[in-house]
N, C-alpha and C positions, 0 to 999 in steps of 0.2 A: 641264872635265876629263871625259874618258870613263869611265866606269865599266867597269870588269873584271867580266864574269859568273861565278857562284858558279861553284867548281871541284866534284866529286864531292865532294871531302872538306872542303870548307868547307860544303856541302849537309848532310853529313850530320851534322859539329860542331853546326849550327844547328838540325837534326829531334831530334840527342839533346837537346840542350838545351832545344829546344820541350818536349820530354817530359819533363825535369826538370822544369821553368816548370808543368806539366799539374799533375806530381804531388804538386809541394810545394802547389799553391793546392787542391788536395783534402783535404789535409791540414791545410791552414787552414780551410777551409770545415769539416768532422769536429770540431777543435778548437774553432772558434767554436760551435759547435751545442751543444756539453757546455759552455763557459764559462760561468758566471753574474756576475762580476768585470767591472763595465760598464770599468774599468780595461781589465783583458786583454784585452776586449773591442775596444774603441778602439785598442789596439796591434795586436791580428790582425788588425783592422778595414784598418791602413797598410800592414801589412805582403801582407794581400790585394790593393789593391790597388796597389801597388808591383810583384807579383809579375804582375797582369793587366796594366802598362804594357810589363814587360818580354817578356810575351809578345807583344803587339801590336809592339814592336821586333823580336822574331826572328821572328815572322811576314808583316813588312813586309819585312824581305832578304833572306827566304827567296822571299818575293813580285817580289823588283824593285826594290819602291818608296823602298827606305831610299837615303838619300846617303851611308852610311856604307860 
């Protein structure tokens, strides 16, 4: 199956979103720094990296490389 190249505005859906994905893992990374709760810790912990997979996805079809 041939893949369809990003359209302008599918480009830019995936750059907002890259920079959503930016901002909310800064905001976990701030949160974890103040947490002492190795509990909450271990949650921020999945939830950080869940948010860095999903970057490396919009980064990838923003790149090309996704099959999606």
């Amino acid at each position: 199956m041939d893949k369809m190249p990003l359209t302008d505005e599918d480009k830019a859906l995936l750059r907002r979103r890259e920079a959503e994905i930016l901002a909310r893992i800064e905001r976990l990374k701030s949160t974890m720094r103040e947490t002492k709760a190795i509990d909450t810790l271990a949650f921020k912990s999945k939830l950080y990296q869940e948010a860095q997979d999903e970057l490396r996805r919009v980064q990838d079809k923003l790149a090309g490389l996704s099959e999606d």
